[in-house]
BAFI-3210 file (N, C-alpha, C; in Angstrom, 3 decimals, decimal comma, padded with zeros to 6 digits):
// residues 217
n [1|2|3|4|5|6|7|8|9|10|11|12|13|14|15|16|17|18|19|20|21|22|23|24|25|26|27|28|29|30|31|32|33|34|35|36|37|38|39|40|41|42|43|44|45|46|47|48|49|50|51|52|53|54|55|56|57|58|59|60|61|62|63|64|65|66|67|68|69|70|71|72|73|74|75|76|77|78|79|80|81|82|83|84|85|86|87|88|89|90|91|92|93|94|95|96|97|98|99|100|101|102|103|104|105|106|107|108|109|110|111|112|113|114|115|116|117|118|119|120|121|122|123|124|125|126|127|128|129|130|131|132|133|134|135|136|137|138|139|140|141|142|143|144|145|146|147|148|149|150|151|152|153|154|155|156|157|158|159|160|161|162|163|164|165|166|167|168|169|170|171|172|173|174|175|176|177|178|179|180|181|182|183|184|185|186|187|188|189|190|191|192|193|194|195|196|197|198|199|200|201|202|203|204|205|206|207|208|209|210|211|212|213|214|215|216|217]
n.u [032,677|034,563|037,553|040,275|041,209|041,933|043,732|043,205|045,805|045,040|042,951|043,626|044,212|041,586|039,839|036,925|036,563|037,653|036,882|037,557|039,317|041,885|043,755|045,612|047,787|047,996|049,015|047,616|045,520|046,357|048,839|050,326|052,035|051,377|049,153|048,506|049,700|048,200|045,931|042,432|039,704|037,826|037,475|037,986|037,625|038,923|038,636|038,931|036,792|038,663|040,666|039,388|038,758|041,617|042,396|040,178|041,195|043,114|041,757|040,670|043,161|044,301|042,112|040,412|037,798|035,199|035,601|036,147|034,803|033,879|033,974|032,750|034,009|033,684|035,572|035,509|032,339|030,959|031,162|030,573|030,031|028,894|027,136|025,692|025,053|023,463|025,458|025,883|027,693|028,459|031,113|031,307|028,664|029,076|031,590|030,251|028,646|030,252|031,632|029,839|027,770|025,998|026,856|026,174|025,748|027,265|027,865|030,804|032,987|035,108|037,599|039,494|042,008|042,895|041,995|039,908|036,683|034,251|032,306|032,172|032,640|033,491|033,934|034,614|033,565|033,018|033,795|032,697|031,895|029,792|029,030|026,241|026,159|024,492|023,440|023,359|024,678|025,855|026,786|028,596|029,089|029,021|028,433|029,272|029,674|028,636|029,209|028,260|027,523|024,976|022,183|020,307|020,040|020,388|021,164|024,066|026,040|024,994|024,692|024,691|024,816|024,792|024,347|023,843|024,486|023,134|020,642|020,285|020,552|019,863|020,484|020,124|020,832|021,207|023,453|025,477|028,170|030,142|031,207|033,551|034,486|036,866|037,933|040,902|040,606|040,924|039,720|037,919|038,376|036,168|037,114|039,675|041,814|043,033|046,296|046,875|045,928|043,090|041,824|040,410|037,667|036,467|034,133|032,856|031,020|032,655|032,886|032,373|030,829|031,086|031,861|029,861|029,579|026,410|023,354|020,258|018,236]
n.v [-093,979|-093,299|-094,253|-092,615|-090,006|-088,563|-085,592|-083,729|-082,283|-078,849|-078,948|-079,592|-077,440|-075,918|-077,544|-078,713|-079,537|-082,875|-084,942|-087,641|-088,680|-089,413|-087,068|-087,059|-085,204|-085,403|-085,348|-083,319|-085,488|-087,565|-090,263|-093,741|-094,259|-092,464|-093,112|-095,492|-096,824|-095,599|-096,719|-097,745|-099,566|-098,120|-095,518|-091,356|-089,105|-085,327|-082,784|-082,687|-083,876|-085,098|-085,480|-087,473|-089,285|-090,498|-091,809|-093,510|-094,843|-096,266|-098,163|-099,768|-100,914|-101,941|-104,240|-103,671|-102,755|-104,000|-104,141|-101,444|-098,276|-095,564|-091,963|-088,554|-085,366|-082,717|-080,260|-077,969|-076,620|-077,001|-079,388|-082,407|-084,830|-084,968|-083,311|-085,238|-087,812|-086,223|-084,960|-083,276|-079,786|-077,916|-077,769|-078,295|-080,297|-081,943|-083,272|-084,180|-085,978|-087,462|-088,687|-089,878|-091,208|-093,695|-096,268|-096,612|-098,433|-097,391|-097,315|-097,346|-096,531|-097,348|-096,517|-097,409|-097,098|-097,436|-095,674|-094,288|-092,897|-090,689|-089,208|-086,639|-087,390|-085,991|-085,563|-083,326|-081,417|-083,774|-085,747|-088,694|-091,953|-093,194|-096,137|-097,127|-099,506|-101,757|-099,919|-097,187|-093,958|-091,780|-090,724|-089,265|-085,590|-083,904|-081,758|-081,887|-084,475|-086,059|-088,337|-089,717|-091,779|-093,959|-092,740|-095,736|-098,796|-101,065|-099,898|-098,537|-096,254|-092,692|-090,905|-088,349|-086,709|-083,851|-081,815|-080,005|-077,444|-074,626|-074,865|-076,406|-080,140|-082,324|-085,784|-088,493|-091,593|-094,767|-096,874|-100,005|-099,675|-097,344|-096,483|-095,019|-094,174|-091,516|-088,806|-087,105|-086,388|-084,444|-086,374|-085,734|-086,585|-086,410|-083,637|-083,319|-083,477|-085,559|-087,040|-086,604|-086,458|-088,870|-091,458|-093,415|-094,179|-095,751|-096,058|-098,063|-099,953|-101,114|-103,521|-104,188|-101,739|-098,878|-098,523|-095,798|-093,074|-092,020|-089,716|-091,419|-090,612]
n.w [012,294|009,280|008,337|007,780|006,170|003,175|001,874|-000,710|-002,928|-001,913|-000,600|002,178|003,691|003,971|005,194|007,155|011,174|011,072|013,434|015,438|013,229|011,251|009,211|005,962|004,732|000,716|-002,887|-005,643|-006,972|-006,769|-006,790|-007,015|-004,763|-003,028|-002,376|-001,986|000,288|002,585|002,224|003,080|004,943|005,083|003,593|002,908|000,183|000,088|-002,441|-005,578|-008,717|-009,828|-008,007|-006,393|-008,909|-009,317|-006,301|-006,353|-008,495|-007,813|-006,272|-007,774|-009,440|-007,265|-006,670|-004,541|-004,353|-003,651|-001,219|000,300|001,270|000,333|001,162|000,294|-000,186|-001,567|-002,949|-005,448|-005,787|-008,383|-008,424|-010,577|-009,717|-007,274|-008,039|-009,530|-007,641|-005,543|-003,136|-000,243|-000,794|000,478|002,965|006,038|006,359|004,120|004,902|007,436|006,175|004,765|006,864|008,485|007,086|005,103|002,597|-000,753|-004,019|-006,908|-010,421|-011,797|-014,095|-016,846|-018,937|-022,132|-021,797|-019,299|-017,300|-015,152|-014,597|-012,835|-013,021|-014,803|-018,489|-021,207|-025,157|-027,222|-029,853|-032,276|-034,864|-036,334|-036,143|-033,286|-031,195|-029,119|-026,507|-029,177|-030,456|-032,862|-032,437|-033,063|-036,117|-037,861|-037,553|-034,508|-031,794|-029,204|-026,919|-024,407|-020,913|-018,529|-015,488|-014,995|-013,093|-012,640|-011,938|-013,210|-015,746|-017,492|-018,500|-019,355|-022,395|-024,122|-026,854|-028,697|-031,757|-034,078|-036,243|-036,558|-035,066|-032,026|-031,313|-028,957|-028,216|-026,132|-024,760|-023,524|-021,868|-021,613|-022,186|-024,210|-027,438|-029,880|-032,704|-034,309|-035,843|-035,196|-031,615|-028,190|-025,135|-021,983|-018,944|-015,843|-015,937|-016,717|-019,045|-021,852|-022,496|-024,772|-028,320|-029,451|-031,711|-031,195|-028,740|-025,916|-023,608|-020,575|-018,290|-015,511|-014,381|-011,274|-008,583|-007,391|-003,984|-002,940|-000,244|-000,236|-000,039|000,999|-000,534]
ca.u [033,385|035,502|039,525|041,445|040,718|042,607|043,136|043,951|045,762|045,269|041,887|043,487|043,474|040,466|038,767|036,220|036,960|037,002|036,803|038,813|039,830|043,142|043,729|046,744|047,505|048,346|049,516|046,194|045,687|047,833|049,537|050,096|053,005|050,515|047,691|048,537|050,391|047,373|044,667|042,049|038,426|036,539|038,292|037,099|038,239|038,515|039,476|038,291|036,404|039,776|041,050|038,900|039,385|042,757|042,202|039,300|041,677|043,796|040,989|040,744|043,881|044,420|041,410|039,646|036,701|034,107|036,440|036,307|033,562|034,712|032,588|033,551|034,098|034,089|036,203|034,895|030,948|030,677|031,449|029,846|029,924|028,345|025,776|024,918|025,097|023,172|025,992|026,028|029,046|028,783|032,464|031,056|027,930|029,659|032,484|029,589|027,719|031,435|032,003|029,255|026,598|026,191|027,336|025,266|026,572|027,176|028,274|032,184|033,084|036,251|038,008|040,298|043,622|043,055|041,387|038,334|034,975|033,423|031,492|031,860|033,153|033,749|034,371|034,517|033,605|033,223|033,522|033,231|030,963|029,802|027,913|025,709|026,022|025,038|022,557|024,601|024,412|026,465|026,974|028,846|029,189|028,509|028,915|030,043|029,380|028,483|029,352|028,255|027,028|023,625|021,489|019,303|021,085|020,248|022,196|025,756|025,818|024,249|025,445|024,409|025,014|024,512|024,526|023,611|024,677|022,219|019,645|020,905|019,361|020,081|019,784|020,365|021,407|021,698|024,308|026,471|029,528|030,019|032,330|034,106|036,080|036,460|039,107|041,729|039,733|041,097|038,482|038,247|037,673|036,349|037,909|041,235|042,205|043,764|047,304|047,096|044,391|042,427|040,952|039,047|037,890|035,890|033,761|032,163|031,284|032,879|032,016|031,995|030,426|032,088|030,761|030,089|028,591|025,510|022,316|019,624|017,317]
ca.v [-092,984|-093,544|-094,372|-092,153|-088,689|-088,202|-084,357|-083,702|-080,423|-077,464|-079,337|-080,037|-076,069|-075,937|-078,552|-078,952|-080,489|-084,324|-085,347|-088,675|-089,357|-089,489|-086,561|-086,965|-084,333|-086,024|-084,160|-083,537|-086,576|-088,490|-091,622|-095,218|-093,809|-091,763|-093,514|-097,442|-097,096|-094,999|-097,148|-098,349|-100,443|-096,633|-094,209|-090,451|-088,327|-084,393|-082,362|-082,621|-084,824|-085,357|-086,235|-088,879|-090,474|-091,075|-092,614|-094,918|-095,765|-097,361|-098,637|-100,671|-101,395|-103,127|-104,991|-103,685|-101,722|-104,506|-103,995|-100,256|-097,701|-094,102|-090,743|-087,477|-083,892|-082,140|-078,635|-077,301|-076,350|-077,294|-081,280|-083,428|-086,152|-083,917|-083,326|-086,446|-088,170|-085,647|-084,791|-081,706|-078,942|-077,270|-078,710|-079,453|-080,949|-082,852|-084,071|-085,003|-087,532|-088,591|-089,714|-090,807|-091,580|-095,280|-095,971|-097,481|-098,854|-096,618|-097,494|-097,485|-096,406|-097,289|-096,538|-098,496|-096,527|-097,625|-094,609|-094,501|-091,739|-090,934|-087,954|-086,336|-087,746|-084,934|-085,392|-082,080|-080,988|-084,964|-086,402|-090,093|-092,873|-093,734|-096,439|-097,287|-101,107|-102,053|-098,697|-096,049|-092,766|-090,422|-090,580|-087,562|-084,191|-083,302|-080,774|-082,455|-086,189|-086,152|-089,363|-090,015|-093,071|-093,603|-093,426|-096,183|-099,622|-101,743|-099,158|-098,110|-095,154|-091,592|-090,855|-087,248|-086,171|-082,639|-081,849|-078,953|-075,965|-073,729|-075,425|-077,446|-081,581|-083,737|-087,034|-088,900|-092,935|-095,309|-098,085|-100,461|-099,193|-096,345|-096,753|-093,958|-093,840|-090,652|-087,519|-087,173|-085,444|-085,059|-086,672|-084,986|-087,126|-086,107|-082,200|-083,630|-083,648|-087,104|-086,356|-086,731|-087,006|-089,989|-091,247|-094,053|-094,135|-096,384|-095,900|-098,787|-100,168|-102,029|-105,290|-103,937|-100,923|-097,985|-098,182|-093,773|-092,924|-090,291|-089,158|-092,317|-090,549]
ca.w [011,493|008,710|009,087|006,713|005,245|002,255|001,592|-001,860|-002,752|-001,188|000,572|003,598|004,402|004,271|005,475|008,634|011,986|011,105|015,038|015,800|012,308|010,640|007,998|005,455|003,541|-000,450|-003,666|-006,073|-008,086|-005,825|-007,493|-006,247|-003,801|-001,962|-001,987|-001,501|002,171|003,265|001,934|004,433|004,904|004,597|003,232|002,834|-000,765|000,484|-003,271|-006,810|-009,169|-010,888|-006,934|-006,230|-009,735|-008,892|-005,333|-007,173|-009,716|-006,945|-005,391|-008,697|-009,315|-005,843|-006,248|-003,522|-004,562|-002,694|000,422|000,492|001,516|-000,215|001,605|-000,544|000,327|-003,101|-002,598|-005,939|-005,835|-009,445|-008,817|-011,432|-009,146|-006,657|-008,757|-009,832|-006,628|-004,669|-002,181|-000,342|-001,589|001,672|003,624|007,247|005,268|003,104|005,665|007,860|005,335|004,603|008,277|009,027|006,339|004,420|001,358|-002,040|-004,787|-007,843|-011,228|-012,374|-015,557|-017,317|-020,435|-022,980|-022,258|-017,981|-016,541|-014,719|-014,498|-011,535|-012,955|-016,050|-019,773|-022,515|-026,125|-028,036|-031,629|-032,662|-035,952|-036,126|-035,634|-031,866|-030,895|-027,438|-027,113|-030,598|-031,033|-033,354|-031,301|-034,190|-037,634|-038,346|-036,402|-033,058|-031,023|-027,792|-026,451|-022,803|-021,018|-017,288|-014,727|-014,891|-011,617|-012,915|-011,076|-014,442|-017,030|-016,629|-018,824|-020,023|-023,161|-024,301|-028,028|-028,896|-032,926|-035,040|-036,302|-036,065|-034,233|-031,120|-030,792|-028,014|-028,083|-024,954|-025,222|-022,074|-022,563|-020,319|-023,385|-025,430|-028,489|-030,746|-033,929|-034,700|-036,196|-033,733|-030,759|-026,602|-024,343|-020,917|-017,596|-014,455|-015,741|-017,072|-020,792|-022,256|-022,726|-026,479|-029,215|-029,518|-032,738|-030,622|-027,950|-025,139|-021,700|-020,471|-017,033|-015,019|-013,443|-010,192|-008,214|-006,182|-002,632|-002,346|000,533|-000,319|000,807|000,928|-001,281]
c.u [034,449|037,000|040,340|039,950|042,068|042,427|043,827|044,281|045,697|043,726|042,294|043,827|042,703|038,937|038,421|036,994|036,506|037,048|038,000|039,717|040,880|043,094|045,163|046,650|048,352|048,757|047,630|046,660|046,452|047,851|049,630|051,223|052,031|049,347|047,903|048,867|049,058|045,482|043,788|040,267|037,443|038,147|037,158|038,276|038,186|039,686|038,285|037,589|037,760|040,408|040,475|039,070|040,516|043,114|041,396|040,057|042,332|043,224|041,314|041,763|044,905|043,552|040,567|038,646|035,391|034,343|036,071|035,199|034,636|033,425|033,672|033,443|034,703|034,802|035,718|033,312|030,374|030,556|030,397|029,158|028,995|027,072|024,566|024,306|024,262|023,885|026,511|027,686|029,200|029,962|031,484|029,788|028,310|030,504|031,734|028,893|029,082|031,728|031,044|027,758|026,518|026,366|026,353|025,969|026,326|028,406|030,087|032,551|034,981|036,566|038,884|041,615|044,002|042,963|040,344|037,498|034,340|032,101|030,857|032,741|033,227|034,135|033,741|034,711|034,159|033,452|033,800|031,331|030,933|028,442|027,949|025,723|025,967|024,091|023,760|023,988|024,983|026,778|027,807|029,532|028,821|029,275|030,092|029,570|029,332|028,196|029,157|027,654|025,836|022,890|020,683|020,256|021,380|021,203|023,792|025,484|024,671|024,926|024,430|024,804|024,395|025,365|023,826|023,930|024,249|020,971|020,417|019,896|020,448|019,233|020,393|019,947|022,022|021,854|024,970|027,872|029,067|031,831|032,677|035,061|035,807|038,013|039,230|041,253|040,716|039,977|039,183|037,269|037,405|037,517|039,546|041,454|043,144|045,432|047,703|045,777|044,510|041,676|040,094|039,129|036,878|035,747|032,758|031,899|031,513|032,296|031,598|031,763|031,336|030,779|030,848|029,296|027,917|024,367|021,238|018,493|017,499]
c.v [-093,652|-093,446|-093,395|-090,971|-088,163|-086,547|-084,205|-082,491|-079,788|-077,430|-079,569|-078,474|-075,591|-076,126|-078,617|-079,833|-082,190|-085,167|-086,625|-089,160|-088,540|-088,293|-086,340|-086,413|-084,877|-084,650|-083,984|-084,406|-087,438|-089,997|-092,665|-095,049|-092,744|-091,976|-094,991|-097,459|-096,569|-095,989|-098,022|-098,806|-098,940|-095,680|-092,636|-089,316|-086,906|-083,619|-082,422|-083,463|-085,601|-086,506|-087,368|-089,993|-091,330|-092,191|-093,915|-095,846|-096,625|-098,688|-100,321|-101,656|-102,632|-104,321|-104,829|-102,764|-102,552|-104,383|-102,231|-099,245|-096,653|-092,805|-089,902|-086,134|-083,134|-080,644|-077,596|-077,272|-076,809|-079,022|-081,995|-084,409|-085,845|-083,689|-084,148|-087,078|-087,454|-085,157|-083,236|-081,093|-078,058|-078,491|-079,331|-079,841|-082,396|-083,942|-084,774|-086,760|-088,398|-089,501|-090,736|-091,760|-093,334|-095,206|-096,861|-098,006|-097,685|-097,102|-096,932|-097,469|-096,211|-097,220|-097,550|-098,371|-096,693|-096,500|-095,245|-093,032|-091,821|-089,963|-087,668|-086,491|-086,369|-085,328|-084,114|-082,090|-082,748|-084,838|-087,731|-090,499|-093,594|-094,651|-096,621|-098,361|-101,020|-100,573|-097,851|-094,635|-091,785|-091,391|-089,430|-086,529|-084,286|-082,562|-081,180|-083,366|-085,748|-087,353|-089,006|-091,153|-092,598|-093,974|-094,480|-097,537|-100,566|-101,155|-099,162|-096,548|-094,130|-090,943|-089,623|-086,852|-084,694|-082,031|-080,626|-077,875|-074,967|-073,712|-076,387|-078,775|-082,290|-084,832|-087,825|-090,683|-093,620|-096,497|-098,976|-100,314|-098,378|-096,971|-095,375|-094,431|-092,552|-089,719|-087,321|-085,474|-085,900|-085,022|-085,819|-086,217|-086,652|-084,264|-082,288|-084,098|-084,840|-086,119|-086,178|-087,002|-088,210|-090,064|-092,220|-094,170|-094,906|-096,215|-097,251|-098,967|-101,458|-103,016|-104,826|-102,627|-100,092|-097,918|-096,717|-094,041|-091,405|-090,563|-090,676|-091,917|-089,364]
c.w [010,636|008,982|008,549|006,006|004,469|001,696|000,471|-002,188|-001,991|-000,613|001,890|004,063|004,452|004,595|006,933|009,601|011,365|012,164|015,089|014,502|011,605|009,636|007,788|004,113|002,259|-001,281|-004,350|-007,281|-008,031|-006,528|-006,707|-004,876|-003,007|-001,619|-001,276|000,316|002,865|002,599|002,870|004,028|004,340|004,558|003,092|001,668|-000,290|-000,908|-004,756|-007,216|-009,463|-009,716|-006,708|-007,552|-009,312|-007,519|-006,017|-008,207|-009,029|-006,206|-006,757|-009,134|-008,210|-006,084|-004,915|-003,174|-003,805|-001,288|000,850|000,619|000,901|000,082|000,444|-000,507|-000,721|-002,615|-003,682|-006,076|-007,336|-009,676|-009,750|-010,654|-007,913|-007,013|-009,252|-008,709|-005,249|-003,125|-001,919|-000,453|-000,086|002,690|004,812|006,655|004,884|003,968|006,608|007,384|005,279|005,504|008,579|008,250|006,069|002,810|000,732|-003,297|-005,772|-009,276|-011,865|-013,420|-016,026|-018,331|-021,060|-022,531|-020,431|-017,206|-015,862|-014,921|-013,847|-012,160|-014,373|-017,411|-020,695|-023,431|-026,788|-029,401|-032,308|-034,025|-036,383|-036,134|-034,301|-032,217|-028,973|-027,598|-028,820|-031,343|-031,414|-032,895|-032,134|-035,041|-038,004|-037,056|-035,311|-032,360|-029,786|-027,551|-025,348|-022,448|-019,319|-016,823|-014,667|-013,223|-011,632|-012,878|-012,800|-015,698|-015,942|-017,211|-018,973|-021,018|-023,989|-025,373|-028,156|-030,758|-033,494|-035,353|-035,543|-034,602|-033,542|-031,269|-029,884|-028,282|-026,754|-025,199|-024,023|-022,809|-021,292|-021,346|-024,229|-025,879|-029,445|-031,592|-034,495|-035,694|-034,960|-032,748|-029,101|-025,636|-023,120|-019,719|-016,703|-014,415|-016,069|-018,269|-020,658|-022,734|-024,025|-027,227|-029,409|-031,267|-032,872|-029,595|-026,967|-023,591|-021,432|-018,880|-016,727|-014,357|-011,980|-010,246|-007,794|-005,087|-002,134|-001,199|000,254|000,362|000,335|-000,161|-001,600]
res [x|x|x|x|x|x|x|x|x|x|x|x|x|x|x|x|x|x|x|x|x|x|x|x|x|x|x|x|x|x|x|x|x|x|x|x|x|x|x|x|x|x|x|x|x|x|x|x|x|x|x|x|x|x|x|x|x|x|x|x|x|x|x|x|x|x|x|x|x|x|x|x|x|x|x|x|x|x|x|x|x|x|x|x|x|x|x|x|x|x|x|x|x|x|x|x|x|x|x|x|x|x|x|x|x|x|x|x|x|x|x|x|x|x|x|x|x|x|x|x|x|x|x|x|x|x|x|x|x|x|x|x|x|x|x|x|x|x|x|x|x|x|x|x|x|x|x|x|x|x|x|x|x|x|x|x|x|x|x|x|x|x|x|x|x|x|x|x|x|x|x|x|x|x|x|x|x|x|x|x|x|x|x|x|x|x|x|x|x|x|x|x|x|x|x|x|x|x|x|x|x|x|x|x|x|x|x|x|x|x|x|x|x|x|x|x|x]
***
């Protein structure tokens, strides 16, 4: 069983028995003062997409994302990361695989401005030029950019364009970097608006993995 259950927010009221293991209740989106003293070999995120960014970002910032196993007990049913990842949204479920499952590697996505992306990227109502590596992915308009980790071990990204007026087109663009220059637009990470417009902007992946623990198949 994992050492440490991090409850983020207003997850640790209502979270399952986690049997012998540690639960400390954090703020949501807990900072380097609530995460560093409590950081341990397996950890377990119990809270948002937004929550676990923030733990991962520490993870990073320490240097100890090959050291660290991370299970995850999403509190909203909508999780991106959740979704992607195939991990169940049901609490004792979820807190189960967390304790006791194995973890895989999964792709790490970081930006220019020292964030990270566990889940889901947003740019809204573009206008700019993006590229995928050196492939150009917009010219112009678009509706919305969709930016997530690809399940496919070889890529990093999924890079989702959506363009037309009238008529919707996706185009869909797997990269290990996306690039933006655009009219000043606020990206959204993991459900959390940039604190200011951007008028470029960069997701790429990182060198290393996040060890999640999800379902084997």
């Amino acid at each position: 069983m994992r050492g440490v259950v991090l409850a983020c927010g207003d997850a640790a009221g209502s979270l399952p028995p986690a049997g012998q293991v540690h639960v400390e209740p954090v703020p949501a989106r807990p900072g380097k003062a609530d995460v560093d003293p409590l950081l341990s070999p397996a950890l377990v995120v119990a809270g948002t997409d937004a929550d676990l960014a923030a733990v991962v970002l520490r993870l990073l910032r320490k240097d100890l994302l090959a050291e660290t196993t991370v299970g995850y007990v999403p509190t909203d049913p909508r999780s991106a990361v959740a979704s992607l990842w195939r991990l169940p949204t049901n609490p004792e479920r979820a807190m189960r695989l967390a304790l006791t499952g194995n973890d895989r590697p999964v792709p790490l996505i970081r930006d220019d401005v020292g964030g990270v992306l566990i889940g889901r990227g947003e740019l809204p109502r573009v206008r700019g030029i993006a590229y995928c590596d050196d492939t150009v992915a917009l010219r112009g308009e678009a509706r919305s950019v969709v930016v997530r980790p690809s399940e496919v071990a070889a890529e990093g990204l999924v890079v989702t364009v959506t363009s037309g007026r009238l008529r919707r087109r996706r185009d869909v663009f797997t990269s290990r970097a996306f690039q933006l220059g655009c009219d000043p637009l606020v990206p959204i990470s993991d459900g959390v608006p940039h604190p200011r417009p951007m008028d470029r902007w960069t997701w790429y992946r990182h060198t290393e993995d996040l060890r999640l623990v999800r379902p084997s198949s």
